[in-house]
MOPAC internal coordinates of N, CA, C and O (Angstrom, degrees):
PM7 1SCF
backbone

  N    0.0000 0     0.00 0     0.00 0    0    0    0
  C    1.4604 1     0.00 0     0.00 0    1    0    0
  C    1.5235 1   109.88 1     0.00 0    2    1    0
  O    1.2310 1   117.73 1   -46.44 1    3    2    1
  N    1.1086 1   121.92 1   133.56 1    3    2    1
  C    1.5807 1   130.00 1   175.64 1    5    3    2
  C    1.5601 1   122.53 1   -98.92 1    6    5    3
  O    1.2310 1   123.51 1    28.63 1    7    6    5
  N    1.4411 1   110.88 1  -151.37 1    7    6    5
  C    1.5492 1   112.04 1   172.62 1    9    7    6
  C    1.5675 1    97.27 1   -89.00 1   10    9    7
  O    1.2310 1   127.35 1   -44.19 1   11   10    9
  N    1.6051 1   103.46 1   135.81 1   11   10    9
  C    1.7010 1   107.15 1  -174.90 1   13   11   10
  C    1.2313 1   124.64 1   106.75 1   14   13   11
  O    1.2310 1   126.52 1   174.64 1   15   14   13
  N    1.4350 1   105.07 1    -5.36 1   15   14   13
  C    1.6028 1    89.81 1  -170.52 1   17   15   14
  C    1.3025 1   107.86 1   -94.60 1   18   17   15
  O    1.2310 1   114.41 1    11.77 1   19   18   17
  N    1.6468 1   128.19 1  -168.23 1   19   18   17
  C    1.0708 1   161.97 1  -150.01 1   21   19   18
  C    1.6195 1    87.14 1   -63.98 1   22   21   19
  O    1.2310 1   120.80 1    98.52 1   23   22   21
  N    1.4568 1   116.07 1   -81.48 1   23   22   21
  C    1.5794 1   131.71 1   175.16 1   25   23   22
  C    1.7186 1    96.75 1   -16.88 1   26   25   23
  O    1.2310 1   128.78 1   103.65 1   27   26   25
  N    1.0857 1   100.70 1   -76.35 1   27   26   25
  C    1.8408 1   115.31 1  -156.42 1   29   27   26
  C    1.1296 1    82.87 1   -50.10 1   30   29   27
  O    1.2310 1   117.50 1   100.36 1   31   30   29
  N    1.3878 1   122.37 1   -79.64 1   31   30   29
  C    1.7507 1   136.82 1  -148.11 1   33   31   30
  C    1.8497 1    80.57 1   -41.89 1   34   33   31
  O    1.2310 1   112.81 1   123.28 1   35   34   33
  N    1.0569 1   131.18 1   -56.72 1   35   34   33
  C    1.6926 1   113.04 1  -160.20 1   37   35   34
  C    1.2261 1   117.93 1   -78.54 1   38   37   35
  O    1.2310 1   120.04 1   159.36 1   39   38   37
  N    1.8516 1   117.52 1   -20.64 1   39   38   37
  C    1.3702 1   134.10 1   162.69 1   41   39   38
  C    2.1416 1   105.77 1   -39.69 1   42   41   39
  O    1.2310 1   137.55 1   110.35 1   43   42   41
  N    1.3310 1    83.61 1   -69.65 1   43   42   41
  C    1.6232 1    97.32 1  -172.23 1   45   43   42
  C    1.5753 1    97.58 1   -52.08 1   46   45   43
  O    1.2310 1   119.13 1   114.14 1   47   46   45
  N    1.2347 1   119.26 1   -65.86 1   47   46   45
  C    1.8492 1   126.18 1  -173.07 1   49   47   46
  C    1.3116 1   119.56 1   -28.44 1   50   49   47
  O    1.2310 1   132.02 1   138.51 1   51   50   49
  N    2.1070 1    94.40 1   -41.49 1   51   50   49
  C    1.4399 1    92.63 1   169.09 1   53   51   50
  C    1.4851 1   143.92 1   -77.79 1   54   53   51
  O    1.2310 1   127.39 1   154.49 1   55   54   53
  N    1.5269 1   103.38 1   -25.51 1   55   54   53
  C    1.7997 1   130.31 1   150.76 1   57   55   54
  C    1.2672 1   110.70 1   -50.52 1   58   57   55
  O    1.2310 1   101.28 1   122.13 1   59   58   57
  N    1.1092 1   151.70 1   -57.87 1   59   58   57
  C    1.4849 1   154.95 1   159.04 1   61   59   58
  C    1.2988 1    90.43 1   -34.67 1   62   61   59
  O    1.2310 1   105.56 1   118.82 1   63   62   61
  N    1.1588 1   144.37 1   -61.18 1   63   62   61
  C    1.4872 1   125.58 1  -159.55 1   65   63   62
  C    1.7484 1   114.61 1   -96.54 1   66   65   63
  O    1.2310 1   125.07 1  -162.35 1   67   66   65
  N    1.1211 1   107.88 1    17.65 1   67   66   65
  C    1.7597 1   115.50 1  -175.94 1   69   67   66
  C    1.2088 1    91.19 1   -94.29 1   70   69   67
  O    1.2310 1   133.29 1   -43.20 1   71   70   69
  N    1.4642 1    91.91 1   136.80 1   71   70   69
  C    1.9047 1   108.48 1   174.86 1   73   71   70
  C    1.4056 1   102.67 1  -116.64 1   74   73   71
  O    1.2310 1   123.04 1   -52.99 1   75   74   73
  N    1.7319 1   111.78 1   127.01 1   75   74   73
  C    1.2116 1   104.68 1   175.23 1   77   75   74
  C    1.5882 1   129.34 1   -92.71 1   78   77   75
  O    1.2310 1   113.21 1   -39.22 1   79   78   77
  N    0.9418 1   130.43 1   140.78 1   79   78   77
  C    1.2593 1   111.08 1   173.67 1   81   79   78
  C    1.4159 1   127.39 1   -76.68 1   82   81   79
  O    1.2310 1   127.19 1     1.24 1   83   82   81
  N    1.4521 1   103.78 1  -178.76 1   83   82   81
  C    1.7817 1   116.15 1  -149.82 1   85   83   82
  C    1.4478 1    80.92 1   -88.18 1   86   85   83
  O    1.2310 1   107.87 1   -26.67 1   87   86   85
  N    1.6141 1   140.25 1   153.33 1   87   86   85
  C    1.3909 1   149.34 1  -157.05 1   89   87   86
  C    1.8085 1    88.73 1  -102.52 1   90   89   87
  O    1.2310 1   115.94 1   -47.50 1   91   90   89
  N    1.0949 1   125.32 1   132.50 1   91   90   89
  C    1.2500 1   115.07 1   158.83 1   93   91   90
  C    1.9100 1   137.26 1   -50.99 1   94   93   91
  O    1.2310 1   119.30 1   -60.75 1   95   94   93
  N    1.3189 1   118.94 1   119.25 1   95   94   93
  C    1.7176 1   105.92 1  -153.94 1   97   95   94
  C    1.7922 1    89.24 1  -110.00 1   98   97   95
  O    1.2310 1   124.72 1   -53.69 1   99   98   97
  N    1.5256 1   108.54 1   126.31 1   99   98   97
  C    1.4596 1   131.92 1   179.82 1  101   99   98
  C    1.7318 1    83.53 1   -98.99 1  102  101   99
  O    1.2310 1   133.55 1   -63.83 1  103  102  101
  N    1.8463 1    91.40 1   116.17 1  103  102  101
  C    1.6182 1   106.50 1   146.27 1  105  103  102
  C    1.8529 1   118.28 1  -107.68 1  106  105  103
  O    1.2310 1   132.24 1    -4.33 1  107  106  105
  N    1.1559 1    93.96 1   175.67 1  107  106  105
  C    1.3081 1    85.88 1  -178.24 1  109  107  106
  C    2.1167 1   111.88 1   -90.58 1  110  109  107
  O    1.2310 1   136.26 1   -20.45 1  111  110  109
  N    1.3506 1    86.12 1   159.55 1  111  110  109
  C    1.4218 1    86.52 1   176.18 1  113  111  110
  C    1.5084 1   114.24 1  -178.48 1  114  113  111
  O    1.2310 1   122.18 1   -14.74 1  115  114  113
  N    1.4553 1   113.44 1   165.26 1  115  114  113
  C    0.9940 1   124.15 1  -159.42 1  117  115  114
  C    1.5491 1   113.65 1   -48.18 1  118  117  115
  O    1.2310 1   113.31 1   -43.14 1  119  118  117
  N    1.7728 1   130.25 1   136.86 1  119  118  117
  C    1.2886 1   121.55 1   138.27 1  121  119  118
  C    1.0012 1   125.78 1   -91.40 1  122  121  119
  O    1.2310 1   113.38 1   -42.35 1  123  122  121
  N    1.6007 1   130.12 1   137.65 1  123  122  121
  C    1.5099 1   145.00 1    96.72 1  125  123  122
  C    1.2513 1    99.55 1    31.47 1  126  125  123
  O    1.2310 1   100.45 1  -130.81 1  127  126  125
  N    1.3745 1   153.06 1    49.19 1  127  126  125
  C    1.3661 1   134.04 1   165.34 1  129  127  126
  C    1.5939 1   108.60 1  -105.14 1  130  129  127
  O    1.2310 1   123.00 1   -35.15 1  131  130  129
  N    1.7217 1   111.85 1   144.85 1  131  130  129
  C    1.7150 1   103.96 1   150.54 1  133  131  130
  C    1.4204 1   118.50 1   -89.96 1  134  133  131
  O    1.2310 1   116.25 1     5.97 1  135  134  133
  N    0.9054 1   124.73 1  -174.03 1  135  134  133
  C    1.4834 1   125.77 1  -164.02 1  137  135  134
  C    1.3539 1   109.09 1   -69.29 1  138  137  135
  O    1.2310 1   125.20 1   131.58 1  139  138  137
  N    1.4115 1   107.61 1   -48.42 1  139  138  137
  C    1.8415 1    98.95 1   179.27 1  141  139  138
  C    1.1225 1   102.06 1   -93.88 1  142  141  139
  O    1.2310 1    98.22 1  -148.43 1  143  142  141
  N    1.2589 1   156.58 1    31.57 1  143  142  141
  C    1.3937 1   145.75 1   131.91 1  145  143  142
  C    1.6254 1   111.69 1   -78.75 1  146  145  143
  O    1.2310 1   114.70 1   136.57 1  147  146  145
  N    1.3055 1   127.65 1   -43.43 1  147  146  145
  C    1.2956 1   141.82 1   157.64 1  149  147  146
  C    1.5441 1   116.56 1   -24.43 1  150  149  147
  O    1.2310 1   122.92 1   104.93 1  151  150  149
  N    1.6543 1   112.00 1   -75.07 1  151  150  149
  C    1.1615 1   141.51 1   119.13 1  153  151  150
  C    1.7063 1   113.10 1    34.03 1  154  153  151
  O    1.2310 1   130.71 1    77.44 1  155  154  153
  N    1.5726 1    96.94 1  -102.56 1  155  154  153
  C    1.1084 1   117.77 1   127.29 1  157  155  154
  C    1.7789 1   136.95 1    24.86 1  158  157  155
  O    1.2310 1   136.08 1    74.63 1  159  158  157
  N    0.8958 1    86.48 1  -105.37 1  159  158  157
  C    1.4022 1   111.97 1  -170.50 1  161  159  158
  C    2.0597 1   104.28 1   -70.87 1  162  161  159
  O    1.2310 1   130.40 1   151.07 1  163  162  161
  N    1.2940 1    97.54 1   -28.93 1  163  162  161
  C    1.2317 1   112.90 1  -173.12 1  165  163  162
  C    1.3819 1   112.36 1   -56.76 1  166  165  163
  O    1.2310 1   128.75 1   143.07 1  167  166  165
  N    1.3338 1   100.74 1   -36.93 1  167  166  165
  C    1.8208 1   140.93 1  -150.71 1  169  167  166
  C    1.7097 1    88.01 1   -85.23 1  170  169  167
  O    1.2310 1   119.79 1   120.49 1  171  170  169
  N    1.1257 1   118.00 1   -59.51 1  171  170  169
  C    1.3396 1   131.07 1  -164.07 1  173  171  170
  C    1.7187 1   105.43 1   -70.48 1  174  173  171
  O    1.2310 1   115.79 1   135.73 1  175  174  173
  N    1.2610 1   125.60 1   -44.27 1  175  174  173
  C    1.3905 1   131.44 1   170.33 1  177  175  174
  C    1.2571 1   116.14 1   -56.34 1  178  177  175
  O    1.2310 1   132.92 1   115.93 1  179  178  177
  N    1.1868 1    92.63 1   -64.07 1  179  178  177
  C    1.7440 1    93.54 1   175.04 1  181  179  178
  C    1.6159 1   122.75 1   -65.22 1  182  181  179
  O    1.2310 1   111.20 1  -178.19 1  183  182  181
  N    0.9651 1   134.18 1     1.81 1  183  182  181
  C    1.5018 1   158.44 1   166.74 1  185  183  182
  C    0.9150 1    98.83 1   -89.59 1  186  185  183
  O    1.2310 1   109.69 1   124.40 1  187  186  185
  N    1.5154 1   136.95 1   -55.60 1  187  186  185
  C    1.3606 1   121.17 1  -165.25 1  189  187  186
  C    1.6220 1   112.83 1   -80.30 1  190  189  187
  O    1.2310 1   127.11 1   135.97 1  191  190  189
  N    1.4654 1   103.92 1   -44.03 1  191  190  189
  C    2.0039 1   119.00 1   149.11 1  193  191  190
  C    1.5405 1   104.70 1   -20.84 1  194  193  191
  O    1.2310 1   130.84 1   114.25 1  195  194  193
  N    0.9334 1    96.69 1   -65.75 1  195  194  193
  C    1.8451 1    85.55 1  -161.52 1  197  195  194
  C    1.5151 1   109.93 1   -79.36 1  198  197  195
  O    1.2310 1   121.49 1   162.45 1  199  198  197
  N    1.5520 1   114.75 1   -17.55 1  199  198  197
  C    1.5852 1   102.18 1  -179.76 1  201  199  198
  C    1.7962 1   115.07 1   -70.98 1  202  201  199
  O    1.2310 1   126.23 1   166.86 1  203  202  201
  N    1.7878 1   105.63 1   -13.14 1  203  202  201
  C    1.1124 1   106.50 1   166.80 1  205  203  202
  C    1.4566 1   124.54 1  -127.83 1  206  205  203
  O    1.2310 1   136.84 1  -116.96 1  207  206  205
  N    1.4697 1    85.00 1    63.04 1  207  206  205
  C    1.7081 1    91.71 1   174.02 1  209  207  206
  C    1.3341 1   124.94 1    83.14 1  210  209  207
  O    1.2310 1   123.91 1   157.17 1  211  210  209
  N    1.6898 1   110.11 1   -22.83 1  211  210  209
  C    1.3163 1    86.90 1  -171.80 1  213  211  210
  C    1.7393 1   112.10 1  -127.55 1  214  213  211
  O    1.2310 1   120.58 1   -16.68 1  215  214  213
  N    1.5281 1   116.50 1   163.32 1  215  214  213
  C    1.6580 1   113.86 1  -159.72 1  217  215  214
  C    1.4746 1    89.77 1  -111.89 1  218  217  215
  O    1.2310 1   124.53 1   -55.65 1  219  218  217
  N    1.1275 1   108.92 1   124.35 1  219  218  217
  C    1.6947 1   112.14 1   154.36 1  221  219  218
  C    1.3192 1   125.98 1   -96.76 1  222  221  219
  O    1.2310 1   126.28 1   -22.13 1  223  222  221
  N    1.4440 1   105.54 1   157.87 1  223  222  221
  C    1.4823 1   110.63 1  -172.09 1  225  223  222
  C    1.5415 1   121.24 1   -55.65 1  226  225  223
  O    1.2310 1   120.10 1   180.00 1  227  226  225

């Protein structure tokens, strides 16, 4: 069997009919934090910010 045949032709037929789905979309939003977990986490961002260059507010 070559390029064209029977196989392929139903390979492709079946791609034509695949539906993809919608990608899941992450907004931002509030955390659940207490103060020293907040704290926290704050500590760790900004640590990781500066190991690559960059300073946050």
């Amino acid at each position: 069997m070559g390029i064209g045949s029977n196989g392929s032709r139903r390979a492709t037929q079946g791609l034509k009919r695949l539906v993809l789905r919608q990608p899941k979309r992450f907004g931002p939003r509030m955390l659940e934090l207490n103060r020293h977990d907040a704290t926290r986490l704050w500590h760790i961002t900004t640590d990781l910010a500066s190991k690559h260059g960059l300073l946050l507010p």
